[in-house]
FINUFI-890671 format. One record per residue (C-alpha): x, y, z. Coordinates in steps of 0.001 Angstrom, whole numbers, padded with zeros to 6 digits, always signed. Example, Ala and Ser with C-alpha at 12.3 -4.5 7.8 and 13.67 -1.06 7.14 Angstrom:
residues 2
+012300-004500+007800
+013670-001060+007140
***
This chain:
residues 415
-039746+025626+077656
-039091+026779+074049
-035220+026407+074524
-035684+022809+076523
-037463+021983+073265
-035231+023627+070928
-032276+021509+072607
-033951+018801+072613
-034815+018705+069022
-031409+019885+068262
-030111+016854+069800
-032061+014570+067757
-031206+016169+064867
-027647+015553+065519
-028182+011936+066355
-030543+011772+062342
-028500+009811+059374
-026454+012055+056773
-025502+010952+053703
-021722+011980+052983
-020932+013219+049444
-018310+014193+047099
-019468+017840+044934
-018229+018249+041546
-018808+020165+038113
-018824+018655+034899
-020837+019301+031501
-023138+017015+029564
-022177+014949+026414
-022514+011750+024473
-021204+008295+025873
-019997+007292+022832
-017656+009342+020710
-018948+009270+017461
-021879+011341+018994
-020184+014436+019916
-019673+016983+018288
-017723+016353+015340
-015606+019120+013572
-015406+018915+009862
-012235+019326+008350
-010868+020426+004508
-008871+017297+003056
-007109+019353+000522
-006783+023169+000333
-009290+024858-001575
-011784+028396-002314
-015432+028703-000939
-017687+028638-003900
-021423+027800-002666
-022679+027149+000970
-025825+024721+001179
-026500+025142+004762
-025847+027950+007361
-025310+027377+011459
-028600+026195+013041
-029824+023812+010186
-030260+020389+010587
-028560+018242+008173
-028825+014332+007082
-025821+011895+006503
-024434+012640+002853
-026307+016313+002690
-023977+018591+000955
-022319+021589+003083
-019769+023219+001180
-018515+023532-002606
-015129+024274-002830
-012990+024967-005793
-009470+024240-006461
-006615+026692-005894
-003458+024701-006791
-002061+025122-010344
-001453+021746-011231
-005447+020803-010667
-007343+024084-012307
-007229+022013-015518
-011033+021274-016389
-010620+018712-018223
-007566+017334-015993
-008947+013250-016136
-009974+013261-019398
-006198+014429-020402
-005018+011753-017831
-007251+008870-019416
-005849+009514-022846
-002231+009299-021902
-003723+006232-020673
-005030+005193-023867
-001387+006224-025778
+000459+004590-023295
-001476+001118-023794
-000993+001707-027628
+002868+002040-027270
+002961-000974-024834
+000900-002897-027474
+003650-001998-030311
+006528-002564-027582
+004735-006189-027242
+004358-006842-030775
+008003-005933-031523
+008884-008351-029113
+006726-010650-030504
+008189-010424-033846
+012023-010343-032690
+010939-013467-031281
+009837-015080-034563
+012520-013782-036851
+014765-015539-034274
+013136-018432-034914
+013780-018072-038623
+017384-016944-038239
+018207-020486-036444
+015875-022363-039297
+018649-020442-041846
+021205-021065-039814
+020868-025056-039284
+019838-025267-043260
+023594-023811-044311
+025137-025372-041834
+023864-028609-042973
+024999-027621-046268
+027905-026925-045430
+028233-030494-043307
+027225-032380-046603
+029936-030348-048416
+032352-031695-046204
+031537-035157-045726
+031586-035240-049631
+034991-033295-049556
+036390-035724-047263
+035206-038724-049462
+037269-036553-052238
+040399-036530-050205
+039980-040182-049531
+039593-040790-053468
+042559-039086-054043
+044600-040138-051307
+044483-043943-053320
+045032-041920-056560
+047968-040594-055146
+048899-044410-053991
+048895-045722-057373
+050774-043166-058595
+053819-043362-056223
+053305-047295-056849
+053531-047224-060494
+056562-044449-060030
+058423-046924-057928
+058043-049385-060842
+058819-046939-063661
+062128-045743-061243
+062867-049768-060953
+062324-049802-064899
+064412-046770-065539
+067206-048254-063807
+067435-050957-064945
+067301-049971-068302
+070090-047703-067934
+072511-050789-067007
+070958-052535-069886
+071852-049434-072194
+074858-049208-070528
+076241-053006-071911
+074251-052494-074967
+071377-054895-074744
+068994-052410-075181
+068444-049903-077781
+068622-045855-076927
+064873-045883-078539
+063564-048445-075954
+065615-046235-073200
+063685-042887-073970
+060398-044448-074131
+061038-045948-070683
+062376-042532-069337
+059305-040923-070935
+056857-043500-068441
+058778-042364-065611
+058828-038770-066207
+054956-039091-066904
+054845-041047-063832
+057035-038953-061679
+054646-035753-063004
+051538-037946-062628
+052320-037923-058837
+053018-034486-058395
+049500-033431-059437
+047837-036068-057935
+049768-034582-054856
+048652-031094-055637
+044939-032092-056253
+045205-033722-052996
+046330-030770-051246
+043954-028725-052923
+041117-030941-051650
+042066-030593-048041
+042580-026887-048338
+038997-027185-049670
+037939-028888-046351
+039699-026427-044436
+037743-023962-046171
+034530-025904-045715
+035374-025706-042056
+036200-022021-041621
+033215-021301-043350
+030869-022865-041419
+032783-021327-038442
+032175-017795-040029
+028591-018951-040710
+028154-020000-036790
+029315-016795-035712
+027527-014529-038174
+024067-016310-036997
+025400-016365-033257
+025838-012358-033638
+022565-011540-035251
+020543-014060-032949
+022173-011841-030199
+021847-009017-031902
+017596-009639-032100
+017587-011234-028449
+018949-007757-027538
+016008-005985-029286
+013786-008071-027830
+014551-007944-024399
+014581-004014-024767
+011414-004186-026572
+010167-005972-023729
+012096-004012-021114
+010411-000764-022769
+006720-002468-022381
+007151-003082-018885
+008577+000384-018371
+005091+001855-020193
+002942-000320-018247
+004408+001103-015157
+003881+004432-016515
+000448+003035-017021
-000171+001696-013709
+001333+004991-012515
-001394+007349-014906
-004132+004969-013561
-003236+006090-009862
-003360+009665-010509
-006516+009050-012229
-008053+007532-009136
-006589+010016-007319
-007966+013120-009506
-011329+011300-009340
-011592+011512-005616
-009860+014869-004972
-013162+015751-006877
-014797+014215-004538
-013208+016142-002128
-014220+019554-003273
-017930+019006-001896
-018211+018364+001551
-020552+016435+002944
-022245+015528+006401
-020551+012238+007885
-023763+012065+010030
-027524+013341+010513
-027120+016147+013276
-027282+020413+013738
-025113+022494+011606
-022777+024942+014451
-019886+027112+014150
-019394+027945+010706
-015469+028812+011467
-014876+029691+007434
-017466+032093+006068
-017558+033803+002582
-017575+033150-000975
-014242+033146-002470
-012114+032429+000945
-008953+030328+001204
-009472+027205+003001
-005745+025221+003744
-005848+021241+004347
-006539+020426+007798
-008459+023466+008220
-011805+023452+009812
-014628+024670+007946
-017960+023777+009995
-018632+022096+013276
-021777+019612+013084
-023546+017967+016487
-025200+014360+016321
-028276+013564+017588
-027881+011937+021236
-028311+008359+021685
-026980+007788+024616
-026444+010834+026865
-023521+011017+029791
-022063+013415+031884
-018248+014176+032126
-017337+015044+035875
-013785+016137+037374
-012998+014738+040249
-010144+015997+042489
-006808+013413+043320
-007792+013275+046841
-011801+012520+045948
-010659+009621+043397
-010027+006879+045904
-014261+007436+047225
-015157+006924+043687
-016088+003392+042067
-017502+002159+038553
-021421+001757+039436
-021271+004319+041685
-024611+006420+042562
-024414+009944+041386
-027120+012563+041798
-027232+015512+039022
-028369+019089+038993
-028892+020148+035824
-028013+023997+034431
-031803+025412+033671
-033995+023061+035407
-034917+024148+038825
-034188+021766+042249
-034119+022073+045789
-031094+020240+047391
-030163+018421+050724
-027421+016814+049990
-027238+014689+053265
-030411+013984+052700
-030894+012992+048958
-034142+011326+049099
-036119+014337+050214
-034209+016518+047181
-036642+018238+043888
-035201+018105+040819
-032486+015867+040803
-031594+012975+038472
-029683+009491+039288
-026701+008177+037379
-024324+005608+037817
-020660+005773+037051
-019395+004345+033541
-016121+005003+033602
-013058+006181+035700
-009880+007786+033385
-006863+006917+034806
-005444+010318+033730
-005581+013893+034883
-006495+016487+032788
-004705+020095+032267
-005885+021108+035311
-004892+018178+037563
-008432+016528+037924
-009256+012991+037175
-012462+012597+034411
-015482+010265+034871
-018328+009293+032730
-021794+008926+034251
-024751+007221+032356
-028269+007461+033740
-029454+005338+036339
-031470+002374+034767
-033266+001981+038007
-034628+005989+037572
-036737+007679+034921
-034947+009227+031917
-032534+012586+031512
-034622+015652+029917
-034968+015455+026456
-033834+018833+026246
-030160+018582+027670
-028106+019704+024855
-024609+018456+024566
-021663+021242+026792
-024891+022135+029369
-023642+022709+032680
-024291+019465+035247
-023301+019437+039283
-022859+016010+039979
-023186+014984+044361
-021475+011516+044718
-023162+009553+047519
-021237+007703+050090
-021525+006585+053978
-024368+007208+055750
-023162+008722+059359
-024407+011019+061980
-024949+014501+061611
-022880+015035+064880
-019936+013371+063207
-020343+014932+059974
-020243+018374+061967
-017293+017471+063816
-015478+015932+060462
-015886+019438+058747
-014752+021535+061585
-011339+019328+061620
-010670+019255+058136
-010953+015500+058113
-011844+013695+054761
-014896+011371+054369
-014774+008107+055261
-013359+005739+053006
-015949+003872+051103
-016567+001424+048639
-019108+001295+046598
-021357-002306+046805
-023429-003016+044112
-026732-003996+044913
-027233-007879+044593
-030964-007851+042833
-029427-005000+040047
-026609-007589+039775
-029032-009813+039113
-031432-008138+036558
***
């Protein structure tokens, strides 16, 4: 009787509904990625001076950690910005003078072409009057060679006349004297003449030389100008260039005191010491934030991957909190918690498994409070529901699960 009972209760338990699943190990940590742990790294290299906090302590957003004093040469100056801000203040003076140089090139320019159109209209009136003086004695001239034509008609005539006595020697030389006066009267008139438009020439080369003496200097002060200018845009450069170091010194300062980026628990205090050499890049502290919004990272195997969809239920076991497990039969498990798949990566990791994120399950009650971020978590991912008989017989051949796809429930669609 007991074995007719025993094989008959053995075959209805073969015949009862198991729940296939998929095993896998993962760790606990924050959905998001500002909330994990965060390390905190030097931005410039630098000497432990003070610690504030030590590993443990729980720190607010802006707390100081760690003083740090400089190490490179060119920074150890105390007084480094102040230096900085008063080559600021020279340089601004010596663009100021550069401007007002410029400035005044600018105007004595302006007083060089006044000069310069004053003379030459000087010189313009000196030649329109010399010109009027050539003209005036161009018809001096005129009258001259006229009345020498006459006294040359007179003197020849008189000669004849001498010649067949009708006119005395007496009345000969005073008609030779008109036409030697004459004849001399032209040739200065001629010479004056010349002399007048050597004059003009004169006038004319002059105000040539003038032109080009003023042309030269105007250059000559458009030159210094342009340098003086050149030279304040060089120094405001320089300027511009002292103003960015200045910033910069300011927050390297900044930089020596390192603060917390967010409110969370002070861990792994990789520098220790007072007086240690920190590099840039190096890490000094590690800090963890507070958990908003808990997950769990899983690793799936390749072959798993295909049974495993976003929405997905997921059952957890949790390192430290005590359950009792049937994993075909997940409804009458202790101590498990429900989650729902987040996120498939479509990578694998160094060891050839695929990473998931699960969130809790809205439709259960909430994580523990006390899961701490890296905590050990076993995750069971629930698929078809068959018979025990076939899930005996898919085990002892090797056989994979059957494929399945997850199907979201239509009234959590709808909430």
């Amino acid at each position: 009787m007991w074995f007719l009972w025993l094989s008959l209760l053995f075959v209805v338990i073969m015949f009862l509904p198991w729940t296939q699943n998929i095993r896998a190990n993962g760790k606990v940590t924050a959905l998001r990625p500002e909330n994990r742990p965060q390390e905190l790294n030097a931005f410039i290299p630098g000497r432990i001076v003070k610690w504030y906090v030590k590993e443990g302590d729980y720190v607010y957003k802006g707390d100081t950690l760690v003083q740090m004093a400089e190490v490179k040469t060119e920074y150890l100056d105390p007084n480094l910005t102040d230096q900085v801000g008063k080559q600021i203040v020279a340089k601004n003076l010596s663009a100021e003078a550069y401007r007002n140089k410029a400035d005044a090139a600018l105007v004595q320019m302006n007083a060089m072409r006044e000069a310069r159109d004053l003379k030459l209209s000087s010189i313009d009136n000196k030649i329109v009057q010399q010109r009027l003086k050539i003209s005036s004695d161009s018809a001096d001239l005129a009258a001259a060679e006229n009345a020498l034509l006459a006294y040359t008609r007179q003197i020849d005539a008189a000669q004849k006349m001498l010649d067949e006595g009708a006119m005395s020697m007496v009345e000969f030389e005073k008609r030779r004297v008109n036409y030697q006066n004459g004849k001399a009267k032209v040739n200065s008139l001629d010479n004056k003449l010349n002399q007048s438009k050597q004059e003009l020439l004169n006038l004319k080369i002059n105000r040539n030389e003038v032109v080009q003496d003023y042309s030269e200097k105007l250059a000559k002060t458009e030159g210094e100008r342009f340098a003086s200018i050149s030279s304040a845009t060089s120094t405001e450069a320089d300027i511009a260039k002292l103003e960015n170091q200045l910033s910069n010194y300011a927050v390297r300062r900044d930089f020596l005191y390192l603060l917390a980026p967010q409110s969370g628990q002070v861990t792994k205090a990789k520098k220790a010491g007072i007086g240690e050499i920190i590099k840039e890049g190096d890490m000094i502290i590690e800090i963890v934030p507070e958990i908003n919004e808990k997950a769990v990272e899983l690793y799936i195997k390749p072959m798993d991957l295909p049974l495993i969809s976003v929405g997905q239920d997921i059952r957890f076991i949790f390192d430290g909190f005590p359950a009792i497990v049937f994993s075909g039969w997940p409804n009458s498990s202790y101590g498990t918690f429900g989650g729902q798949v987040a996120a498939i990566e479509s990578n694998t990791d160094a060891n050839g498994l695929f990473k998931i994120l699960v969130v809790p399950d809205p439709e259960e009650g909430e994580w523990p409070e006390m899961l701490k971020i890296g905590g050990g978590a076993r995750g069971i991912a629930l698929l078809k529901d068959v018979p025990v008989y076939y899930e005996l017989w898919r085990n002892i051949n090797g056989f994979p699960p059957e494929y399945y796809q997850f199907k979201p429930d239509e009234t959590k669609a709808k909430k």
